[in-house]
GUKE-113726 format. One record per residue (C-alpha): x, y, z. Coordinates in steps of 0.5 Angstrom, whole numbers, plus 500, padded with zeros to 3 digits. Layout:
BEGIN
+-----+-----+-----+
|   u |   v |   w |
+-----+-----+-----+
|   X |   Y |   Z |
...
+-----+-----+-----+
//
This chain:
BEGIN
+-----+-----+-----+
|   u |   v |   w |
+-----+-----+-----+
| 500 | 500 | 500 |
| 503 | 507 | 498 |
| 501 | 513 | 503 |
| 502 | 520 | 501 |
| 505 | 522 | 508 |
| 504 | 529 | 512 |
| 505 | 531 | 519 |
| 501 | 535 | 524 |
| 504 | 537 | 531 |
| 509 | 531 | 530 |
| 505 | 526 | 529 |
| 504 | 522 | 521 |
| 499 | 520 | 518 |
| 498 | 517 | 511 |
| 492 | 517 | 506 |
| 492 | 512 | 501 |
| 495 | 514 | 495 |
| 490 | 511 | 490 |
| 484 | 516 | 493 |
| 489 | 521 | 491 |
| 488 | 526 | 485 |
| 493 | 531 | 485 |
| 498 | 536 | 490 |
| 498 | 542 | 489 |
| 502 | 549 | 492 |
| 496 | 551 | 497 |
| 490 | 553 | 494 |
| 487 | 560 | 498 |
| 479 | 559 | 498 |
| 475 | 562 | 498 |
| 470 | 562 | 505 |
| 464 | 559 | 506 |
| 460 | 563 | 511 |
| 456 | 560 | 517 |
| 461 | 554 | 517 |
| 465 | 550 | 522 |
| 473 | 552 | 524 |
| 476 | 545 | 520 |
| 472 | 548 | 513 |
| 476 | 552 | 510 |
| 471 | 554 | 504 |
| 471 | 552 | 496 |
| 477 | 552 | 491 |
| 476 | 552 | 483 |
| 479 | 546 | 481 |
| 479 | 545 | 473 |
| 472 | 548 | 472 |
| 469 | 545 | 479 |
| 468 | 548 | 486 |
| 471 | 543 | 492 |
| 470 | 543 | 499 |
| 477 | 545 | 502 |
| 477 | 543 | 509 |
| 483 | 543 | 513 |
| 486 | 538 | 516 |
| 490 | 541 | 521 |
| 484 | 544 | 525 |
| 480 | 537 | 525 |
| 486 | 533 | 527 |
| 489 | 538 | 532 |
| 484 | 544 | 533 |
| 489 | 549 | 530 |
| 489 | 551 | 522 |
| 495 | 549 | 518 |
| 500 | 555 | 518 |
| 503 | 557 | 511 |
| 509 | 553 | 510 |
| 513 | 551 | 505 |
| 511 | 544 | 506 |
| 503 | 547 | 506 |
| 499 | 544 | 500 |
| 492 | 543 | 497 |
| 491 | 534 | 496 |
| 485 | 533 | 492 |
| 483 | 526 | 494 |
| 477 | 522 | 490 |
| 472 | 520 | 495 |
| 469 | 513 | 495 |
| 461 | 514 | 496 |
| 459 | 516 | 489 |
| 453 | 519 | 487 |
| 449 | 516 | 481 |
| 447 | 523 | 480 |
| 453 | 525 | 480 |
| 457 | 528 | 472 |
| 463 | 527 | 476 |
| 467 | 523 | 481 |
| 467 | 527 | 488 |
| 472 | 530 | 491 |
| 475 | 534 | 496 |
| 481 | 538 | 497 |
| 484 | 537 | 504 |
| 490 | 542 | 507 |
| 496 | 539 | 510 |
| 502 | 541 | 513 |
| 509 | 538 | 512 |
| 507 | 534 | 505 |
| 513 | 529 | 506 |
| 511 | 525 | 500 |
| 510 | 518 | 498 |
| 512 | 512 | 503 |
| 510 | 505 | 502 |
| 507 | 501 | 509 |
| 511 | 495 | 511 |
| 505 | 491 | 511 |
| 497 | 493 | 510 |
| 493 | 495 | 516 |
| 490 | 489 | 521 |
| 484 | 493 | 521 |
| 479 | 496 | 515 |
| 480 | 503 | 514 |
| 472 | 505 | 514 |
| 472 | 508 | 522 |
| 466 | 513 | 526 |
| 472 | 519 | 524 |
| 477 | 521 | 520 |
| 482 | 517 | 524 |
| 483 | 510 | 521 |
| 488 | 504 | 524 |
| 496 | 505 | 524 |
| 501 | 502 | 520 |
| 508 | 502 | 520 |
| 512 | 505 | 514 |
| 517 | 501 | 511 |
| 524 | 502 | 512 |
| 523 | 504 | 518 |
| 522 | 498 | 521 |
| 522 | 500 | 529 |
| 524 | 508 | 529 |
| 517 | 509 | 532 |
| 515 | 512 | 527 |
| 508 | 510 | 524 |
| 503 | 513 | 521 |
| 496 | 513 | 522 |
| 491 | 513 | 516 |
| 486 | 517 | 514 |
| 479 | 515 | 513 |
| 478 | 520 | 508 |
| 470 | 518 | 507 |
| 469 | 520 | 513 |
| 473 | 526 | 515 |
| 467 | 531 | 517 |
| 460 | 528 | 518 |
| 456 | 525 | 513 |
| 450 | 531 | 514 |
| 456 | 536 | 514 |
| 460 | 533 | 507 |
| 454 | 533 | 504 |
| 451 | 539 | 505 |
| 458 | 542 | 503 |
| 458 | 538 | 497 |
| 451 | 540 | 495 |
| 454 | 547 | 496 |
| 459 | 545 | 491 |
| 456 | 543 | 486 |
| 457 | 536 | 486 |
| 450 | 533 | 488 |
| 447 | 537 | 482 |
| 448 | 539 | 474 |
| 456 | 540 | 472 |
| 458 | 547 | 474 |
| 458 | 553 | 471 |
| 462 | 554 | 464 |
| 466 | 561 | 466 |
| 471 | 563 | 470 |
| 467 | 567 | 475 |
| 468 | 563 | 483 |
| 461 | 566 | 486 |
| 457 | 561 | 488 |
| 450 | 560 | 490 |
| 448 | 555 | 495 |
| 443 | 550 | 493 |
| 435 | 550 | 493 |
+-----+-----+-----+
//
């Protein structure tokens, strides 16, 4: 298994890289109002809008500082809709992006959990450094009421969006 590995407050984690759909520099969103702190707002991304959440406040209750290391990971998420023009995905922010690291083993426990945190794997290499990573479960990142009612704001739940290069957006009836 192969994890694009980030670190928050000196711990690792992983998300499966075949979720992952592309990293880019950090995007800046633009907000979403009456939204909860992890929910950074909505990116444009190759003609869509994207839910932009932060992962450093849902996993350590502080925003991601603007870093080098800072990058927007576009992931595809696994519940699709079949109403949906287009897979649907979410645009995460992480700290300290380190790159692509293979587990020594997959993980002993299934991936799918209550919250975004899924079970720990060791990396390979590093067999004993006490550095494991604990996987993200990228479905389940926020609550499923909260991810839909941001898809829905999105877009993704409803007609492809708009063809021009304005970013407005207008929630959904």
């Amino acid at each position: 298994m192969q994890l694009l590995t980030f670190t928050i407050n000196d711990r690792r984690y992983g998300i499966d890289t075949r979720r992952v759909v592309e990293v880019l520099p950090l995007v800046i969103p633009r907000p979403l109002p009456r939204q909860p702190a992890e929910v950074l707002g909505l990116i444009r991304y190759r003609g869509r809008f994207l839910p932009s959440i932060d992962l450093g406040q849902v996993i350590a209750g502080r925003r991601c500082r603007d870093r080098l290391g800072t990058r927007t990971i576009v992931v595809r998420l696994e519940h699709e809709q079949p109403a949906a023009p287009a897979p649907l995905q979410l645009a995460l922010v992480a700290e300290d992006v380190i790159g692509i690291t293979s587990a020594a083993a997959p993980p002993a426990l299934p991936l799918m959990a209550d919250g975004p945190f899924g079970p720990m794997v060791e990396l390979a290499g590093e067999t004993g450094s006490g550095q494991p990573a604990q996987l993200l479960a990228i479905d389940t990142i926020l609550p499923a009421p909260q991810l839909a009612t941001l898809l829905g704001l999105a877009g993704a739940s409803a007609s492809p969006p708009p063809a021009t290069d304005s970013d407005a957006v207008t929630p959904s009836p």
